[in-house]
C-alpha angles and dihedrals in degrees: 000000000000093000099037083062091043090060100043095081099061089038103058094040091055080049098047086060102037114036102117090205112118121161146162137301093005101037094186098027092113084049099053095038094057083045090053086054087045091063104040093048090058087049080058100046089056086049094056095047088043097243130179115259107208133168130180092252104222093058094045086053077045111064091023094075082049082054087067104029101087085050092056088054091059090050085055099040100252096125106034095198112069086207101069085054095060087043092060095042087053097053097039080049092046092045087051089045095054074050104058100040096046091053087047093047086057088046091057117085082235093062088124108037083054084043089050096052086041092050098045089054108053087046080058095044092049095048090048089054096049089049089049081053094056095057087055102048095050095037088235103151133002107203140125102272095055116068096233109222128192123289104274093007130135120272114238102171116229092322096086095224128072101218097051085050088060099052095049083051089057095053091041083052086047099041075055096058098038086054093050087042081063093046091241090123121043117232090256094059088039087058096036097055096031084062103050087044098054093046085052084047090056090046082064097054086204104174083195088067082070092054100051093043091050093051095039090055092047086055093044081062099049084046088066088053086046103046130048111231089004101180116253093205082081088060092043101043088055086049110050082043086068097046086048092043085045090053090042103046088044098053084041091068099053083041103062093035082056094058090038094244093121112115108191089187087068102038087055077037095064096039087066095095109184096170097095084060096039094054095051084051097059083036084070095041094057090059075057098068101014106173105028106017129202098299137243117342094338084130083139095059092050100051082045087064102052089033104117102052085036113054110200134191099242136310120334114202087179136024096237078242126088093196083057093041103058088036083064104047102038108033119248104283102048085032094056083044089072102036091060093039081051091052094047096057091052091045086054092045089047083052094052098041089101095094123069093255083037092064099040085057096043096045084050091048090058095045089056095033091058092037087055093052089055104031131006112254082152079082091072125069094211082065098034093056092041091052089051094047089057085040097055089044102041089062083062105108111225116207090211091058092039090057094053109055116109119247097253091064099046088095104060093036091054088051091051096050090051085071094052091035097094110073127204114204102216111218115246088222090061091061090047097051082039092053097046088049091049102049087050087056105037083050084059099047096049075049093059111040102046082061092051087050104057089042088059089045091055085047094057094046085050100049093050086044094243116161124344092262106121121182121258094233135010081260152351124283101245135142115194105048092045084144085061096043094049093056089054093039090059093043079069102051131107120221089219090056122121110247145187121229095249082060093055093044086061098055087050091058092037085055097050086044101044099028092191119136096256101056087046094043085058094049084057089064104041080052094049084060104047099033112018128262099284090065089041082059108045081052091061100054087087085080094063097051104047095037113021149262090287094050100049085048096069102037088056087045092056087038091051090050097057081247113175089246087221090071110129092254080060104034099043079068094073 
């Protein structure tokens, strides 16, 4: 049993990056899942071996009113759906949690032995995914173990998406360096490794890997004026990182012109940045909802809101942007609370990136920080955990890196600690009430959703006319994910049907949430029959501004014939 426990943690972690299964309409459900067993399994594991659970106070009273925060929302009818505010609460606990457990474990006399199988992981991790990019790459193999991707198209591992791949690639090359700067791997297998994961890193052609090399590399020269005897072979190292991944991104292109496997579509595709109007756009709907904001991850609604003085490009369910994000869901002052808390904890991390584990979570932190700034890996609890994990240990303060900072600097680092000086001990007893609550409803949710899964599989073979199998009902009977079974619920429905004013309410609130042509199609039928065509048709004019003239062509053109909007031209969009 002991070691069955012992080896969950690296199990599920390697799981919650390489499972190839995503599928509607929670694409990395089966993922997230597997990262939220990583981290209680290693709760577990501490448990077992009686270990101390500790937290800077101040940041676990912190994040436990958060906890709550998304919850208040729902009571005031900020978030309609009761399920995205689980959902939240689940991520902001998981993410304390990964806190919590990653300062305790600095705080334990094994820190490096648990630094040194967490580094080796994700290294493994890391080299399994490049290899899984390769065959995609290469079109070597379709099978179901590998996430097939377009022709031409970018590997992403087994991610499904090319920019988190890279940044799991990054922590994998610095989980590299970290294990050779304690002296775990030999040059020759440093080299060895840091190679085939760069080159993995410039089959993702990921434009974010520039940005994190280039900041990392400015902060590897502060860190010389900071730190006394800071070692050059970091700058270097990062460095040398950009020329190789230079070298390596520029033969990639005439080689895979070469095996026919370039797609200049999606190459033109990729230089059409659209974040710089986007984020002027939820600048503006944050002046919408000031102080409270639209709650947690209701982006959509808030892009809803500004969308006709800001055309997008389809639904946004995130800013690209985790400042903005949390400014929208949360209103500016509380918004602008956990930016600063955010901030804080990488400041203290930077502070403490003299030692050789100081450095590897630092260098982590700034991978997923400035992912974060650009994309939204936040969105992912295998990052999110991740990101609290560094967190938690980079508060640690390590006597080596406080020694070292030049005298200069004594003054703001001793302002810093002072924030992290005040412990709370965290009773075992309160892991073991929170665990019990969390496999129950982590037991519901996998439920639930299975159930929500196969009911989205047998849409989508309705609405293509596939087969003669027909559901039962327009949705499954759950309780926890109703954001989830409304959507379904409102796929069903006919826009001819007869319905009570509690049903149309709900497409209403389906439509701000999920703002896809079909819910909104539907609202404007529900509008057309409350309030007379005009109305329906300026209400459709969302459409055309989050998703084009063409687009909003068709769907008038469905709405104007009397056409049933789950119809598959419609249906195939969500």
């Amino acid at each position: 049993m002991n070691t069955v426990l012992r080896m969950s943690p690296p199990f599920f972690l390697a799981m919650s990056f390489l499972l190839p299964n995503h599928y509607y309409p929670w694409g990395s459900f089966y993922l997230e899942f597997c990262s939220y067993i990583f981290i209680f399994s290693l709760i577990c594991l501490f448990l077992l071996e009686n270990k101390v659970f500790k937290s800077p106070s101040f940041f676990l009273n912190f994040f436990l009113a958060i906890l709550f925060f998304p919850l208040a929302q729902y009571l005031f009818g900020i978030i309609v759906f009761h399920g995205d505010a689980a959902v939240a609460s689940a991520y902001v606990f998981a993410f304390l949690a990964a806190f919590i457990v990653g300062y305790s474990l600095c705080k334990d006399h094994q820190r490096l032995y648990y630094f040194n199988i967490l580094s080796i992981s994700l290294l493994l991790i890391g080299i399994i995914s490049v290899w899984i990019s390769l065959i995609q790459w290469l079109e070597t193999y379709r099978g179901i173990w590998v996430h097939e991707i377009p022709r031409g198209g970018r590997p992403f591992g087994n991610l499904g998406q090319p920019n988190n791949y890279s940044t799991l690639i990054f922590i994998s090359y610095f989980s590299a360096f970290y294990l050779y700067e304690r002296k775990v791997l030999s040059i020759a297998s440093f080299l060895l490794a840091a190679i085939f994961l760069l080159f993995g890193l410039a089959l993702g052609q990921s434009r974010t890997a520039w940005v994190v090399l280039a900041c990392l590399s400015v902060a590897a020269l502060v860190s010389f004026f900071l730190f006394r005897h800071y070692p050059p072979r970091r700058l270097l190292f990062l460095l040398s990182s950009a020329l190789g991944l230079f070298v390596f991104a520029n033969f990639l292109e005439p080689i895979s012109q070469y095996l026919g496997l370039h797609n200049e579509l999606e190459v033109r595709a990729r230089l059409q940045d659209v974040r710089l109007d986007m984020w002027q756009s939820f600048v503006m709907a944050i002046g919408e909802r000031p102080f409270f904001g639209f709650g947690w991850g209701q982006v959509s609604t808030a892009q809803l809101a500004v969308a006709e003085s800001y055309p997008a490009v389809g639904m946004a369910q995130y800013s690209h942007n985790v400042f903005l994000d949390l400014l929208i869901w949360n209103g500016i002052p509380l918004g602008l609370a956990i930016s600063v808390v955010i901030l804080l904890l990488f400041l203290r991390a930077y502070l403490g990136s003299f030692s050789e584990s100081g450095t590897y979570i630092f260098s982590c932190l700034g991978a997923l920080l400035i992912h974060s700034m650009l994309e939204y890996p936040h969105a992912y609890a295998y990052f999110l955990i991740l990101a609290g994990l560094f967190f938690g240990a980079g508060v640690y303060r390590c006597p080596q890196s406080e020694s070292a900072i030049r005298t200069n600097f004594e003054g703001l680092h001793l302002r810093v600690s002072r924030l992290f000086a005040r412990e709370a001990k965290i009773n075992r007893s309160v892991f073991g009430v929170g665990i019990v609550i969390s496999v129950a409803a982590m037991a519901l949710v996998w439920k639930e959703y299975r159930l929500l899964e196969e009911d989205q599989r047998l849409l989508r073979f309705e609405a293509a006319s596939i087969g003669t199998l027909r559901a039962p009902k327009k949705a499954p009977d759950v309780f926890l994910l109703d954001q989830l079974r409304s959507f379904l619920w409102v796929a069903r429905t006919s826009s001819d049907e007869e319905l009570t004013a509690e049903e149309k309410r709900l497409i209403h609130s389906v439509a701000v949430r999920y703002p896809l042509p079909m819910p909104l199609l539907k609202r404007a039928h529900v509008i057309r029959e409350d309030y007379g065509l005009q109305e329906a048709m300026a209400s459709m004019d969302a459409i055309k501004y989050l998703y084009g003239e063409e687009v909003f062509q068709l769907a008038a053109t469905e709405f104007r014939s009397g056409i049933e909007a789950d119809t598959p031209t419609m249906m195939d969009r969500h």
